[in-house]
C-alpha positions in Angstrom: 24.8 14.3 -93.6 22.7 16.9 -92.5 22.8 20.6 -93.4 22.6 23.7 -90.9 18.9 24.9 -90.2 16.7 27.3 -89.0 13.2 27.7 -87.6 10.3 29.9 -88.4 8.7 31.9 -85.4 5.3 30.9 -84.5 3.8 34.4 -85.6 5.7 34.1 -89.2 3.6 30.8 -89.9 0.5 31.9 -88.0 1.3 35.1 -90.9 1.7 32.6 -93.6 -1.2 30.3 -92.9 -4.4 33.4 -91.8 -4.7 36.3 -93.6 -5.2 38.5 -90.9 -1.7 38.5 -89.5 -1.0 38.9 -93.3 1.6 42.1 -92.2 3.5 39.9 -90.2 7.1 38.8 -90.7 10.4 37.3 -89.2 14.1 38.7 -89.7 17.1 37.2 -88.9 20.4 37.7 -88.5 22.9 35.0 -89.5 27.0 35.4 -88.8 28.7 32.8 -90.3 32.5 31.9 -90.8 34.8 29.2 -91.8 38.0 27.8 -93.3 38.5 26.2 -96.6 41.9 25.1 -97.7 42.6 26.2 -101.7 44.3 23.3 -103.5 44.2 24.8 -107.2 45.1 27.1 -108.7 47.2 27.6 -105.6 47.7 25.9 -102.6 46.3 28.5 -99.3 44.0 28.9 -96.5 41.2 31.1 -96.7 39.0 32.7 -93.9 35.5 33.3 -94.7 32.8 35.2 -93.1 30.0 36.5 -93.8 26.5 37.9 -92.5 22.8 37.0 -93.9 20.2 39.5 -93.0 17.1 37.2 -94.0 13.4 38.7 -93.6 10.8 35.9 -95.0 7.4 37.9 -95.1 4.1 37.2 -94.7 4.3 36.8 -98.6 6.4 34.0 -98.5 9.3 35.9 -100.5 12.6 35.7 -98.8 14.9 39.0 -99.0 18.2 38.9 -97.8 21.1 40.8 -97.7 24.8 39.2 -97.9 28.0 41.1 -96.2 31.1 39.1 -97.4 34.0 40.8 -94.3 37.5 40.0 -96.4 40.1 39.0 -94.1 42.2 41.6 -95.7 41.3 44.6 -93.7 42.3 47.1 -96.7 39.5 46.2 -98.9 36.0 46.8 -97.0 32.9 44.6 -96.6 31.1 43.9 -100.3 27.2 43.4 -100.4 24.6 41.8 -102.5 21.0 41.6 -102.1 18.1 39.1 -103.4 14.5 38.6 -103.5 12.4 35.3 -104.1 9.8 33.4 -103.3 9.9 30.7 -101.0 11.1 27.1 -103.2 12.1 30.1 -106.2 15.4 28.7 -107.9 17.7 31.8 -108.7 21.2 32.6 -109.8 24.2 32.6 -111.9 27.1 30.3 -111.3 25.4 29.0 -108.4 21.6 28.3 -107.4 20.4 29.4 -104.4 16.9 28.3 -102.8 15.1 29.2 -99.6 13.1 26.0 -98.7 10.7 25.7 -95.4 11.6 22.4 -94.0 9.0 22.2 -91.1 7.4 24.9 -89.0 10.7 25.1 -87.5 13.3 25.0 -89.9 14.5 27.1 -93.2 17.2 25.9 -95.2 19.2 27.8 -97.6 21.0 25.4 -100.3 23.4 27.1 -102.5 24.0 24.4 -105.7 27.4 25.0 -107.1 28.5 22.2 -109.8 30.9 20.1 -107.6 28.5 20.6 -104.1 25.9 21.9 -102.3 26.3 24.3 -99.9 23.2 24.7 -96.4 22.7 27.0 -94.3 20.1 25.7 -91.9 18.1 28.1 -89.8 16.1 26.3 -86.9 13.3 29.0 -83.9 13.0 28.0 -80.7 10.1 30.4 -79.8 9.9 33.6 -81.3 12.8 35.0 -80.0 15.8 32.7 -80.5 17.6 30.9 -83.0 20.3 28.8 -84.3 22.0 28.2 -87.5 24.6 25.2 -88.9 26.2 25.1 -91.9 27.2 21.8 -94.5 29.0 21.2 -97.4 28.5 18.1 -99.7 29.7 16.7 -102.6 28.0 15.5 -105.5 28.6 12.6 -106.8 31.7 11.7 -108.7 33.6 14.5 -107.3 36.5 14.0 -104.7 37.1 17.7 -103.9 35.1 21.2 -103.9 35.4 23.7 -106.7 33.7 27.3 -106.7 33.9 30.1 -108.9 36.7 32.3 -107.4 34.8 36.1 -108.9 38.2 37.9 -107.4 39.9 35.7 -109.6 37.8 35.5 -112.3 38.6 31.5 -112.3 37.3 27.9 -111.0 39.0 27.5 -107.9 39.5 23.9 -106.0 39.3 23.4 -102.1 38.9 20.8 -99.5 36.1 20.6 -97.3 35.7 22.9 -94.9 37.3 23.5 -91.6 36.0 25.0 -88.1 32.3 26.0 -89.9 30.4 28.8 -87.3 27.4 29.9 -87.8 25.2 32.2 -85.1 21.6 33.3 -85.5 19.8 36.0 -83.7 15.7 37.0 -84.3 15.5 40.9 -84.9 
């Protein structure tokens, strides 16, 4: 199985590789949504989406800024930023990683105990993108379980339904 992907514009690695386009960097906007169905601790469906802003600079840290739009309409949108290096393991209940692939694709796995989590970022060119998204188990586990922070407890869910993800270079 094969997660969702994303490629680096040609000026970004040109950046990366001479230090004279050392100021250069790419940003990109990710929109992503799908359905998970909640088995435990109650059975319902959920609708998630969220939006990655993701600039990886000519330093080869990756900063990006996560939207989370509830599908309640009375609570707003919640953010969180980061900051790593590329390959740079960080995080709390879950690990999250911004690998380079190939000079083409960036993939940004999300390790939860049960799964992992992609979102793959692929370039066409300089000025165009796509993204994909994929959820795996690990093994020994039949179904998906996450830390549920509204909650405050482990939640269980199926696999994912109707995953969408769309990329656009700023």
């Amino acid at each position: 199985m094969r997660l969702a992907s994303s490629l680096l514009p040609a000026s970004l690695l040109l950046a990366l590789s001479f230090p004279a386009a050392a100021h250069a960097e790419a940003k990109f906007r990710l929109a992503v949504f799908w359905i998970d169905t909640e088995i435990e601790p109650e059975e319902r469906v959920r609708n998630l989406h969220f939006t990655y802003l993701v600039t990886l600079g000519a330093d080869k840290k990756v900063r990006e800024v996560i939207e989370r739009h509830p599908a309640i309409r009375r609570a707003g949108p919640s953010s969180q930023s980061r900051e790593a290096q590329l390959g740079e393991v960080d995080g709390g209940r879950a690990l999250n990683q911004w690998k380079v692939v190939n000079e083409n694709t960036l993939v940004r796995l999300t390790g939860c105990p049960s799964h992992t989590f992609a979102i793959w970022l692929r370039t066409q060119g300089d000025r165009s993108c796509t993204a994909s998204l994929e959820w795996r188990l690990k093994p020994g586990f039949t179904v998906y379980e996450s830390w549920g922070s509204g909650r405050s407890r482990y939640r269980k869910f199926a696999e994912p339904t109707w995953p969408s993800a769309k990329c656009e270079v700023l």
